[in-house]
N, C-alpha and C positions, 0 to 999 in steps of 0.2 A: 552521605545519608540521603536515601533518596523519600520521596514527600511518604511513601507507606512506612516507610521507618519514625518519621518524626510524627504520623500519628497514632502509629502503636506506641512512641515515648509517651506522648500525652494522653494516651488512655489508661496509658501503667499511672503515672502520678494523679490522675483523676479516677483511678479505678480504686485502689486500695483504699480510701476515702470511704466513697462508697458505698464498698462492701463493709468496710468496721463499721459505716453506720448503720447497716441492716442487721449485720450479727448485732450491735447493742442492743438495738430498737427490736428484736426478735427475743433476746435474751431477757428484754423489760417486760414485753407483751407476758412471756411464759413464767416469770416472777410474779407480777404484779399487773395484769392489766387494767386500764384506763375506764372508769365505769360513770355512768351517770347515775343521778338522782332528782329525784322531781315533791316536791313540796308545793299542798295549796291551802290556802286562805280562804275558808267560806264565808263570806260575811252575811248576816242575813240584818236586814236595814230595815225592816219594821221591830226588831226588838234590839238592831243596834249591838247584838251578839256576834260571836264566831265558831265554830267548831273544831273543838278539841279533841285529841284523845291519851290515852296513857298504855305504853306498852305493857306486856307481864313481864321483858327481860330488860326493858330500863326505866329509872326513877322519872318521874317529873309526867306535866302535862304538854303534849307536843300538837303541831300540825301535822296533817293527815299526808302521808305519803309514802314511797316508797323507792324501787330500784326499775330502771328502765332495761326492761327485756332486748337480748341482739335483731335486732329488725324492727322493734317495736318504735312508732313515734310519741314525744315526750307527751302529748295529751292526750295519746291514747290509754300512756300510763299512768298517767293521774287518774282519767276515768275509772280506769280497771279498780286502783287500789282507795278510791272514796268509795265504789260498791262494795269493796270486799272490807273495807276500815271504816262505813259509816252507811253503808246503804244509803248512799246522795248520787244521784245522779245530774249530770250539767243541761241546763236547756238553753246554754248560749256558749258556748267557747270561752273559754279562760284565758285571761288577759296574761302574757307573762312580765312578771313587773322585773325581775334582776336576776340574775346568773353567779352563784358564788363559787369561788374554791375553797375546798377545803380542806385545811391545811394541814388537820390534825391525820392519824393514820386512821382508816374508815374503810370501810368498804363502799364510798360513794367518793370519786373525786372529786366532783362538779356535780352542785345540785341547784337546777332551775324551780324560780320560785313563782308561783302565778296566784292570781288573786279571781275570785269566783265570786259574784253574786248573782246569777241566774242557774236555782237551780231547785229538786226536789227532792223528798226521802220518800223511798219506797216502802215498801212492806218489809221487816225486818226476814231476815235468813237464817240459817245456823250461824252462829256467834262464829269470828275467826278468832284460834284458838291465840292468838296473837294479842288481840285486845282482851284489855283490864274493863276496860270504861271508856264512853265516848261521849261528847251530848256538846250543848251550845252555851255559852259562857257569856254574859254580858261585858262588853269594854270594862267598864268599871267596875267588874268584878268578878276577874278573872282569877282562877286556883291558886291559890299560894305557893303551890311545889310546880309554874309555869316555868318552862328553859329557859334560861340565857337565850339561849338561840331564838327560839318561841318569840319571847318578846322583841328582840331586834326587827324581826319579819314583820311583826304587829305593829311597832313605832314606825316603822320605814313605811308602809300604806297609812297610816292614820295620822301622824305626825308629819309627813314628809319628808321625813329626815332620811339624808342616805346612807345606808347601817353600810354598815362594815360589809366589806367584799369577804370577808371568812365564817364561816361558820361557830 
């Protein structure tokens, strides 16, 4: 065997490898690809409140956010979706407090969670046909129909507790 033979051996058992692994991981992308999601926290600290809002296609009062576009950066996409779900815009960068998975089936695999207290509302727009209701909630008295999830996010900034890596 001379030394080209014994590295075309080891490219055969290093090859086949390899390759299954780009057919699976090609075969996963066009199933199911990998997506993120971005979630924020408004806090506003002279009334001690946060900003909520409620979808029309699911139950309960949530944080404001959405899905991060291909190219897009994740606090570009936060920005995008508190103007178009709250008309708030940021006048300081959003801190990002945790990063979850989530586990359940979603169309969000991973969604980062940032916390905002510098920021303002604009002049209202045409309503996105998405939202039910939005507005600012006091800590202690926050909507009775608030998520599970909702409130994990809320306890982990105001509590300090470290909620759960899941959604």
């Amino acid at each position: 065997m001379t030394g080209d033979d014994d590295d075309q051996e080891r490219f055969r058992q290093r090859g086949w490898p390899a390759l299954r692994g780009r057919l699976f991981h090609t075969y996963f992308l066009l199933r199911r690809p990998m997506t993120l999601g971005v979630r924020g926290l408004v806090h506003d600290r002279s009334s001690n409140s946060v900003f909520l809002i409620r979808h029309t296609y699911v139950p309960g009062w949530q944080l404001p956010g959405g899905g991060v576009e291909a190219g897009e950066i994740m606090t570009e996409s936060l920005a995008r979706e508190f103007v178009e779900e709250g008309n708030i815009e940021f006048t300081a960068p959003p801190v990002l407090r945790s990063f979850h998975l989530n586990r359940q089936a979603s169309r969000r695999d991973h969604v980062a969670f940032f916390l905002i207290e510098a920021f303002r509302q604009t002049a209202p727009k045409l309503p996105d046909r998405e939202i039910a209701e939005a507005g600012f909630f006091r800590l202690d008295a926050l909507p009775e129909a608030t998520t599970p999830a909702t409130l994990r996010r809320i306890a982990e900034v105001f509590d300090g507790v470290a909620a759960s890596p899941y959604w």
